[in-house]
C-alpha positions, 0 to 999 in steps of 0.5 A: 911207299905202300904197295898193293897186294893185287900189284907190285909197282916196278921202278917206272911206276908200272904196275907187273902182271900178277899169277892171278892175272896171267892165269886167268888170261891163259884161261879165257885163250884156252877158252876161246881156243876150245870154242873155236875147235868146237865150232870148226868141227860143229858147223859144217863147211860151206861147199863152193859154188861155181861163181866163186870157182869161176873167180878162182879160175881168173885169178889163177896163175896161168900153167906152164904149159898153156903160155901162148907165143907169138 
């Protein structure tokens, strides 16, 4: 059986990645990895309202301290 250059054909019949292959996948995640910390510091954080922080408050896990007892 002729095998590809871009592919080697294990056993099974699947087909291995290839250094090209892996490089360029560590590549676009290095990538994306580096758009990802440009944006986080280029755009600014949106600050929290106080609708949100009113749900924060009701949701909240009740202090130890503020327990009422019968």
């Amino acid at each position: 059986m002729k095998q590809s250059r871009r592919s080697a054909m294990t056993a099974s019949g699947r087909s291995e990645p290839t250094m090209r292959t892996v490089s360029r996948c560590l590549l676009l995640a290095l990538l994306i990895a580096g758009l990802g910390v440009t944006l986080r510091r280029a755009v600014p954080v949106t600050p929290v309202d106080g609708a949100f922080q009113a749900v924060l408050r009701a949701y909240a896990v009740p202090q130890p301290d503020h327990q009422q007892h019968d």
